[in-house]
C-alpha positions as CSV (number, residue, x, y, z in Angstrom):
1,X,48.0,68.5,-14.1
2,X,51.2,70.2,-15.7
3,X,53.7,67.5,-16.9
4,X,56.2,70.6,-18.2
5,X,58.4,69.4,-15.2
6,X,59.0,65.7,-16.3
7,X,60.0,66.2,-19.9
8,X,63.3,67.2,-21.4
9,X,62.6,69.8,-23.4
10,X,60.2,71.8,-21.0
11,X,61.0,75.8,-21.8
12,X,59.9,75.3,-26.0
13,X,56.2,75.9,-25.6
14,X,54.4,79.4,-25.4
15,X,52.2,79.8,-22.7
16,X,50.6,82.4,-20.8
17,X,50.9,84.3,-17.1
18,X,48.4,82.4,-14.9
19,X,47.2,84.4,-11.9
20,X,48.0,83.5,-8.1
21,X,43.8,84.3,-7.7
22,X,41.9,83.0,-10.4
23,X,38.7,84.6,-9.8
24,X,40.5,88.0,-11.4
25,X,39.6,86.3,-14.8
26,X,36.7,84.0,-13.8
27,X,33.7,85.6,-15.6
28,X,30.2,84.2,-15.1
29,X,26.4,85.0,-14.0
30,X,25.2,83.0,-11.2
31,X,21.5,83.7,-12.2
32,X,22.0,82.5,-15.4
33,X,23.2,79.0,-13.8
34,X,20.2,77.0,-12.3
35,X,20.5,75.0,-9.0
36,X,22.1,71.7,-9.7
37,X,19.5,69.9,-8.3
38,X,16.6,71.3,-11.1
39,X,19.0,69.1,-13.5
40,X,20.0,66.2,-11.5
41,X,22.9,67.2,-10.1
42,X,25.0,68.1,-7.1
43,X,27.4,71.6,-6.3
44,X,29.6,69.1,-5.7
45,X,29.3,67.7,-9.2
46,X,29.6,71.6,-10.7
47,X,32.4,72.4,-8.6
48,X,34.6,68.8,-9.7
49,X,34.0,70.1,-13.2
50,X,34.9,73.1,-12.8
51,X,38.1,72.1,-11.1
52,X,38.7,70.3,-14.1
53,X,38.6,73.4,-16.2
54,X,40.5,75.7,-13.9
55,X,43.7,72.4,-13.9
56,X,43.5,72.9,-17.3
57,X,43.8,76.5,-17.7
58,X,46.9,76.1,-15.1
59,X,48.6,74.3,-17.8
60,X,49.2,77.5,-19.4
61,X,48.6,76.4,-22.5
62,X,45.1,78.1,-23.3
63,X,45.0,82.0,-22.9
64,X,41.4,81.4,-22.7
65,X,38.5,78.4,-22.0
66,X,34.9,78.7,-22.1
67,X,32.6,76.1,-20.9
68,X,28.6,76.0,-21.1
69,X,26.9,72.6,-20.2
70,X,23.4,71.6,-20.4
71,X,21.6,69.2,-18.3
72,X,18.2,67.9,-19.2
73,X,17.9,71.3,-21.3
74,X,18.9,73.4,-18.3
75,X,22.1,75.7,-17.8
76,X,24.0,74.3,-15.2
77,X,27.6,75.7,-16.2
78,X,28.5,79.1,-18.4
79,X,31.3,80.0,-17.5
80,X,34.7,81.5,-18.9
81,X,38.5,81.9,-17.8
82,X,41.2,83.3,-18.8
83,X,41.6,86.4,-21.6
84,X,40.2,86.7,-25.0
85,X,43.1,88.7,-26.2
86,X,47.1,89.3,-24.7
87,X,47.9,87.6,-21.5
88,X,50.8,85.2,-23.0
89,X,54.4,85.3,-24.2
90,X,55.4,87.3,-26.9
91,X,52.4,89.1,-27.3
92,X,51.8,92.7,-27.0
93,X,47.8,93.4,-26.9
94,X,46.5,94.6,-23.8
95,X,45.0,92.0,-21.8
96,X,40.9,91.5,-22.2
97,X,39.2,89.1,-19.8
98,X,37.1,86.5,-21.5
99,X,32.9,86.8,-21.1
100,X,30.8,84.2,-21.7
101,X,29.5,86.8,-24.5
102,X,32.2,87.1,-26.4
103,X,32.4,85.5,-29.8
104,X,34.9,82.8,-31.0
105,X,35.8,81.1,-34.1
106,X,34.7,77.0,-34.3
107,X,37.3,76.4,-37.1
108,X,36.5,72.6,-37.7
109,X,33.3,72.5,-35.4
110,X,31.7,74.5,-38.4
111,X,31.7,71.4,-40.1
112,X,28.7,70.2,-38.1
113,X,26.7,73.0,-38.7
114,X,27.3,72.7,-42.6
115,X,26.4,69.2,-42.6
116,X,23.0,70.1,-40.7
117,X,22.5,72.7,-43.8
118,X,22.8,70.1,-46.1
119,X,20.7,67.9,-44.0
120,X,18.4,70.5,-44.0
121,X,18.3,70.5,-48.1
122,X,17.8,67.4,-48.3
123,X,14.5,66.9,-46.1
124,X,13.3,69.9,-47.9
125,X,14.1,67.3,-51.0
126,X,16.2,69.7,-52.5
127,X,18.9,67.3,-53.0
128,X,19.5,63.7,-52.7
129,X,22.8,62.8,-50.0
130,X,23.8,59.4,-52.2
131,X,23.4,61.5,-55.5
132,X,26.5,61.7,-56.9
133,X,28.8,65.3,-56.3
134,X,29.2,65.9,-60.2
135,X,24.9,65.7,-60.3
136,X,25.7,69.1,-59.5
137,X,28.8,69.8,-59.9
138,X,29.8,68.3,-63.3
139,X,32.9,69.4,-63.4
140,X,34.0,68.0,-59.7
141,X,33.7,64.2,-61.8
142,X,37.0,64.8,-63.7
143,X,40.5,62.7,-62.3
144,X,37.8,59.6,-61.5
145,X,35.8,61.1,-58.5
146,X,32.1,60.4,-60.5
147,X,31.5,58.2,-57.9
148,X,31.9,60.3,-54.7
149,X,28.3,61.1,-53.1
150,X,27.3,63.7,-50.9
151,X,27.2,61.2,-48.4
152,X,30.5,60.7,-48.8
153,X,31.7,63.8,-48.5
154,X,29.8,64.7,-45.1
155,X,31.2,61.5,-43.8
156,X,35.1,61.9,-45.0
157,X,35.1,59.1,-47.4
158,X,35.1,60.9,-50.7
159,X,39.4,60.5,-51.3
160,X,39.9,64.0,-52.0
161,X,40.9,65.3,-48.2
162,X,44.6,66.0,-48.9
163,X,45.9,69.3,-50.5
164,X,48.3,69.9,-53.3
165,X,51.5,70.6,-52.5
166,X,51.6,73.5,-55.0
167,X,48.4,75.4,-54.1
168,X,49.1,79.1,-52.5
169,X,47.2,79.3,-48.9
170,X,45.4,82.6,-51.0
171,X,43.2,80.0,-52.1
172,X,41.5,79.2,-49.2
173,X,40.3,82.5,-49.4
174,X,38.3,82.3,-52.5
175,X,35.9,80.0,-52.7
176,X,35.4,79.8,-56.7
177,X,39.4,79.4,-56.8
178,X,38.8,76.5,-54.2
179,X,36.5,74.9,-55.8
180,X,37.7,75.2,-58.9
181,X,41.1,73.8,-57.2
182,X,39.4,70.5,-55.9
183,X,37.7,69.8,-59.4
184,X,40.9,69.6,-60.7
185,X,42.1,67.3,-58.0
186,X,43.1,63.5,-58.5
187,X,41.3,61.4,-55.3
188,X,43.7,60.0,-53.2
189,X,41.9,57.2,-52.2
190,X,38.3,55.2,-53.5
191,X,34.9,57.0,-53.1
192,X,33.5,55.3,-49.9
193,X,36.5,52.9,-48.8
194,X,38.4,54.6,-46.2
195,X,37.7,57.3,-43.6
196,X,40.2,60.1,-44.6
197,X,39.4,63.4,-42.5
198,X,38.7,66.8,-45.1
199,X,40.3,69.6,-42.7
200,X,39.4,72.2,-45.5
201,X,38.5,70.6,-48.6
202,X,34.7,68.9,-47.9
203,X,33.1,72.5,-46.9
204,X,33.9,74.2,-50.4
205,X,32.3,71.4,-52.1
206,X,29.3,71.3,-49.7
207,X,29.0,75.0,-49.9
208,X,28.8,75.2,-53.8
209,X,26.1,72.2,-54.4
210,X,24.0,74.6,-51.7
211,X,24.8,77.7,-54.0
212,X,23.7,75.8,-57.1
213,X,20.6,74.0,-55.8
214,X,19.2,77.5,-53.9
215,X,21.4,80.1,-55.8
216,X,22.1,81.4,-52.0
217,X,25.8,81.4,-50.3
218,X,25.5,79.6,-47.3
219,X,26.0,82.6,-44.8
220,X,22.5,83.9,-46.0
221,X,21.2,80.2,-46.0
222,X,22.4,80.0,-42.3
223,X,20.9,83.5,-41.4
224,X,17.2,82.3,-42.8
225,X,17.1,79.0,-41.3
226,X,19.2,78.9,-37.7
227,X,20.8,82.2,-37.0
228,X,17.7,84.1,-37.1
229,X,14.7,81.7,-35.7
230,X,16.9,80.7,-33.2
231,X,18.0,84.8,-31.9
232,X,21.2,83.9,-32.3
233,X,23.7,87.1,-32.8
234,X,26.4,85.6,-34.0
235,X,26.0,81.8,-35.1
236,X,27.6,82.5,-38.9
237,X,30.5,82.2,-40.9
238,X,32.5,85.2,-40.7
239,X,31.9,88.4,-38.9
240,X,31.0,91.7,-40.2
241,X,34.8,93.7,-40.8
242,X,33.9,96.2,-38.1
243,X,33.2,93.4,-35.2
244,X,36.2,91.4,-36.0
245,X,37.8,93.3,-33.0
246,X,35.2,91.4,-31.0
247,X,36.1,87.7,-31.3
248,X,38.9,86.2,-28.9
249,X,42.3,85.9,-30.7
250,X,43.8,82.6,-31.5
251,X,47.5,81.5,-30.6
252,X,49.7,78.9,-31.0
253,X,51.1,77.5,-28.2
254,X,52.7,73.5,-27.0
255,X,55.7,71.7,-28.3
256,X,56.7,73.2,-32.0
257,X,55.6,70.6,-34.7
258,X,57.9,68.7,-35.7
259,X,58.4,65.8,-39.1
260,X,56.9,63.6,-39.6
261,X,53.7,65.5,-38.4
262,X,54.9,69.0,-40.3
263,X,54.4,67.0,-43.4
264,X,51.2,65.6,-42.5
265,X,49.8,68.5,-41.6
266,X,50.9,70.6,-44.8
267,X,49.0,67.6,-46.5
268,X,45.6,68.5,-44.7
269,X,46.1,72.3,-44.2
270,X,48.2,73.2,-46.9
271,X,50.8,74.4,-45.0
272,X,52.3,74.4,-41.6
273,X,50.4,74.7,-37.9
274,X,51.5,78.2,-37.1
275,X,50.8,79.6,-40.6
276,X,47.4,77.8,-40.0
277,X,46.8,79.9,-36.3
278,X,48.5,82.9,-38.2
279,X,45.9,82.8,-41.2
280,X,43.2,82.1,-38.2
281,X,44.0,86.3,-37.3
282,X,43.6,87.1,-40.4
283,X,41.2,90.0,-41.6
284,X,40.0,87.9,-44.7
285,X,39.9,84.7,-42.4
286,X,37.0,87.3,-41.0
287,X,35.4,87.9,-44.3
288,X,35.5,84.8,-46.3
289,X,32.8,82.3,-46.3
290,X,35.2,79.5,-45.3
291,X,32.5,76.3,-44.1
292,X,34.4,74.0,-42.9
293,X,36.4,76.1,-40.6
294,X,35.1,79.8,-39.8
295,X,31.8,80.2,-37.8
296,X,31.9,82.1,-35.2
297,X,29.8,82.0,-32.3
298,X,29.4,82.5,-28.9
299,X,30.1,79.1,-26.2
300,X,26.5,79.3,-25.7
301,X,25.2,79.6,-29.1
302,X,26.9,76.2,-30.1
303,X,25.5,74.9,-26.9
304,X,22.0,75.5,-27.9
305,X,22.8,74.3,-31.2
306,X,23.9,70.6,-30.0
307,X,21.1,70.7,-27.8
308,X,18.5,71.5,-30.7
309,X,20.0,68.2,-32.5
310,X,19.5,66.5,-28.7
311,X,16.1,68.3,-28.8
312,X,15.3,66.4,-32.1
313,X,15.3,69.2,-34.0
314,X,13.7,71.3,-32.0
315,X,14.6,74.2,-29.6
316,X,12.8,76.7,-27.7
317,X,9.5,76.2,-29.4
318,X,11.3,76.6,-32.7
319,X,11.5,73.6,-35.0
320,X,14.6,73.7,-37.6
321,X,14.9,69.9,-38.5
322,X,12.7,67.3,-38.7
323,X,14.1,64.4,-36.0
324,X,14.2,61.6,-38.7
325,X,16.6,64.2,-39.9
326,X,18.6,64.3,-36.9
327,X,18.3,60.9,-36.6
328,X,20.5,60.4,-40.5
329,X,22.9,63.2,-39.3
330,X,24.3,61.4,-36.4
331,X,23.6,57.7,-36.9
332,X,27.4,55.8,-38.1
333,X,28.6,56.1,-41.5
334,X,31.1,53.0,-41.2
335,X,32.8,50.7,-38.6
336,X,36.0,52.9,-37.0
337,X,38.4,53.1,-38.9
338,X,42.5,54.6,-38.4
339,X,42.2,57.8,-40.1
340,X,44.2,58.3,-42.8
341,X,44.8,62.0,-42.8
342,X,46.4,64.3,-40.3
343,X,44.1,62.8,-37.4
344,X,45.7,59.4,-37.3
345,X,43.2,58.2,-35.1
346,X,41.2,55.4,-35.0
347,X,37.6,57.6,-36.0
348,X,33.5,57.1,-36.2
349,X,32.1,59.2,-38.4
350,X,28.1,59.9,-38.9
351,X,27.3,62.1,-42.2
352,X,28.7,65.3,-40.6
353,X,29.7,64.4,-37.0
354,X,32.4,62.7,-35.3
355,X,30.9,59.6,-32.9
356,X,31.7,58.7,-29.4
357,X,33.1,55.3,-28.2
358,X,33.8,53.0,-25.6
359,X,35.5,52.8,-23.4
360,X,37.1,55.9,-24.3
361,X,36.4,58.4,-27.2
362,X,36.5,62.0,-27.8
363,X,34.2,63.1,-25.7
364,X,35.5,61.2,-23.0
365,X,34.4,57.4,-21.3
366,X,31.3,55.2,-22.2
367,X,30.3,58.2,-25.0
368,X,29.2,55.5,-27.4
369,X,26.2,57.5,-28.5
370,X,27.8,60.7,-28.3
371,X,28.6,62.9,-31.5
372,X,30.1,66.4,-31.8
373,X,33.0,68.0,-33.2
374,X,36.4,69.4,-32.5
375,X,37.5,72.9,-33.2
376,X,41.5,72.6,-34.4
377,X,41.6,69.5,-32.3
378,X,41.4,71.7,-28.8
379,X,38.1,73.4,-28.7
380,X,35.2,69.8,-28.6
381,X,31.8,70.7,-28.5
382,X,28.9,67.8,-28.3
383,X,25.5,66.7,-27.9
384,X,25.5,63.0,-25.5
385,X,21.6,61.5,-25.3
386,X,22.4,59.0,-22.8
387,X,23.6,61.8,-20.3
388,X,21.0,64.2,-21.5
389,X,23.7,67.3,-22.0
390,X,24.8,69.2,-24.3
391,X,28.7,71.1,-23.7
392,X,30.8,73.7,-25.4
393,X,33.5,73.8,-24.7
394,X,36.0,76.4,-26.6
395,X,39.7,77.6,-26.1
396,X,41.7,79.8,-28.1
397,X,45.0,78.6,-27.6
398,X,46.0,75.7,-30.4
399,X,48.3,73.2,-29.8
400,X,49.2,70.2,-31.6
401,X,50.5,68.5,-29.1
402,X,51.8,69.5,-25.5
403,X,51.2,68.7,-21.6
404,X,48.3,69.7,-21.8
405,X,46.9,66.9,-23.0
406,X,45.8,65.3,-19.5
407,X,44.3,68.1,-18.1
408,X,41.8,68.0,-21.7
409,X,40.7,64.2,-21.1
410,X,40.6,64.8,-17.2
411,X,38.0,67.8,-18.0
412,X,36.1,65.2,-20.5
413,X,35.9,62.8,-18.1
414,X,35.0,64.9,-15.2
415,X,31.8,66.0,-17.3
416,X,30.9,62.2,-18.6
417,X,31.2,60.8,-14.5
418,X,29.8,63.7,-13.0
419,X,26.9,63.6,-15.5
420,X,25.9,60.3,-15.0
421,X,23.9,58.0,-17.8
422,X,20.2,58.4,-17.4
C-alpha cells in the first residue's frame, strides 16, 4: 500500500521508476527454493509473502529488496527485486538488476555479528563480558566510565552512545582516531541504567578489546572463525577495493528529515541522514573496518548466519559456537525500555541483539522470542525459534521515515502469519 496520495506534501520524496511487468526485475532460482510442503508450508503461503514484498517495492521507496527465508532449515524463498544500482530519480548509473548473489552492506545488522565475535572470545575464556571496558582498555575509564562492562556495551547500556558535536565524520574512518575519540568522551548517562542505542560508537570499542586480547583486527578474526568454515564469500567487514563495484548502492529516499529528528540524528551519527547514505558510497566506507556498521554480505549469507544461532551454534556440520553461548547472546539484557537515542522506541535488548515482542515488535506480531537486527532501520534480518525460520531481509534504499512504512510491517506480518508457531 502507497499512502503518497493522502498526505500533503506527496512530491518531496525520491523514489524510483517501478515497472508495469515486474517479473523484468524479479531475479530468482526455482531449484534453489524447495517445495513448500518439505517445510510446512503452502504456495499459497510463498506467494502471500511474496505479495507482501512486491507492495512494498511498489511503494517506490526501495530501488531494491532481497528476501531469503528459512523454514525448519530449508530454503523456501530467495528471491530479489528491483536494481542494485540506477533505476531512481536523480541518478545517472545505468540500471543493474538485483541477484540474489549480489553483495550488500548490513550497516547496523553488523552489530550482531560483532557481538557473536565477542561471544565467541569469551567461551574461548579469552575475556570476561562483566569485566570492566578499561580491564583492557585503561584509558576508555577516564570522564567516570570505570564502570561500564562489556556487557554493557553489547547491550547499549554503557552511556556513551551519543557523538560529540565537534568530531569531523573523517573519524569514523579511523579506528585508533575513534577510539581514541570515545576514551576521551564524558558518559551521557550511568553504566547499566538506561538502554541508550550505540549507532557507531559500541563497535570501535568492541573491536579494540578483540585487537588487544588476540592482537588480530576483527576482519581476520571473522575470516578464521565464520567466513571461512562456513564458505562464505563475502560475510566481512569491507570489501576488497577492486570488488566494491560489486555491492548494490545505497540511496536516500522518503520525506526529508526534518528538527527535531535532524538533531537527534547528528547526536547518534554525527551528522545528518543523507551525509550518513552519502558516506555509505563511500570508497573508504569500503575499506575501513567499521563493526558496527559495514559488513557486507550476500541476503543469503546473513540468512545462514541467523540460522546457525537458531541451529545452536551449529550449521552445516560446522560448529562455530557453543549453544550455552547462543543461549547468553540472545537471552534479555533488561525489561523494555523507551530508547533514549535516535531510536525512540520502546526496545529489548539481549547482549548484541535486538528482541521481539508481543503483540507487536520488530519482527512483526507474537515475536516474543525473536531476536535480530536492523540494517539503518530498513533492511531487518532475524532468527524466530518458535516459527523455526530464519529471514533476510535487505533493501538499499534508506529512509527515515516515509509511506512506506505499512507496506514494511505488512511484509513482517505476512512472514510471522504465514509461518505459523510450531
Amino acid at each position: 500500500m502507497d499512502l503518497s496520495n493522502y498526505i500533503p506534501f506527496p512530491n518531496i520524496r525520491q523514489s524510483i521508476n517501478i515497472p508495469d511487468d515486474l517479473s523484468q526485475v524479479t531475479v530468482y532460482d526455482p531449484s534453489e527454493e524447495v517445495d513448500p510442503a518439505e517445510a510446512g508450508l503452502t504456495q499459497h503461503d510463498i506467494n502471500t509473502i511474496w505479495e507482501g514484498v512486491e507492495n512494498y517495492y511498489k511503494t517506490g521507496i526501495h530501488p531494491s529488496i532481497a528476501l531469503c527465508l528459512r523454514r525448519q532449515g530449508k530454503i523456501v524463498i530467495k528471491r530479489t527485486i528491483g536494481h542494485a544500482k540506477g533505476n531512481i530519480q536523480g541518478d545517472t548509473t545505468a540500471p543493474v538488476v538485483m541477484h540474489p548473489e549480489t553483495p550488500i552492506c548490513q550497516f547496523s545488522a553488523s552489530k550482531a555479528v560483532t557481538a557473536m565475535i565477542i561471544h565467541h572470545l569469551a567461551e574461548n575464556g579469552q575475556l570476561h563480558l562483566t569485566d570492566p571496558v578499561c580491564h583492557y582498555i585503561p584509558e576508555f575509564g577516564a570522564h567516570g566510565k570505570e564502570a561500564v562492562t562489556v556487557y554493557h556495551v553489547l547491550s547499549h547500556r554503557s552511556g556513551f552512545g551519543i557523538i560529540p558535536d565537534n568530531i569531523s565524520t573523517d573519524v569514523l574512518f579511523d579506528h585508533d582516531e575513534a577510539v581514541k575519540m570515545i576514551c576521551d568522551m564524558a558518559p551521557q548517562y550511568p553504566a547499566g541504567h538506561t538502554a541508550s542505542y550505540h549507532a557507531i560508537t559500541g563497535g570501535y570499542i568492541l573491536h579494540e578489546i578483540l585487537r588487544r586480547v588476540t592482537g588480530k583486527d576483527i576482519r581476520e578474526y571473522l575470516k578464521e572463525t565464520i567466513q571461512e568454515p562456513l564458505g562464505f564469500k563475502y560475510f566481512n567487514y569491507g570489501i576488497d577495493e577492486n570488488k566494491i563495484e560489486t555491492v548494490a548502492k545505497s540511496y536516500f529516499t522518503g520525506w526529508p528529515v526534518v528538527y527535531p529528528f535532524t538533531m537527534i540524528v547528528r547526536r547518534s551519527l554525527g551528522g545528518p541522514w543523507d551525509m550518513a547514505v552519502k558516506m555509505a558510497n563511500d570508497n573508504r566506507f569500503f575499506t575501513s573496518i567499521i563493526p558496527s556498521a559495514n559488513l557486507i554480505a550476500t541476503v543469503d549469507e546473513m540468512c545462514q548466519f541467523f540460522q546457525l544461532l537458531l541451529n545452536g551454534g551449529e550449521l552445516n556440520g560446522v560448529r562455530i559456537f557453543d549453544p550455552v553461548t547462543v543461549r547468553r547472546a540472545i537471552i534479555e539484557a533488561g525489561k523494555m525500555q523507551l530508547d533514549k537515542s535516535m531510536v525512540l522506541l520502546p526496545m529489548r535488548y539481549s547482549a548484541g541483539m535486538m528482541l521481539g515482542s508481543d503483540p507487536f515488535g520488530m519482527f512483526g506480531p507474537n515475536t516474543q522470542n525473536a531476536y535480530g537486527h536492523w540494517g539503518f532501520i530498513n533492511s531487518f534480518s532475524w532468527a524466530d525459534p518458535d516459527r523455526d525460520i530464519a529471514v533476510s531481509m535487505l533493501n538499499t534504499g534508506k529512509p527515515f521515515l516515509s509511506t512506506h512504512l505499512v507496506s514494511h510491517f505488512d511484509l513482517l506480518t505476512r512472514i510471522a502469519r504465514h509461518c505459523k508457531k510450531d
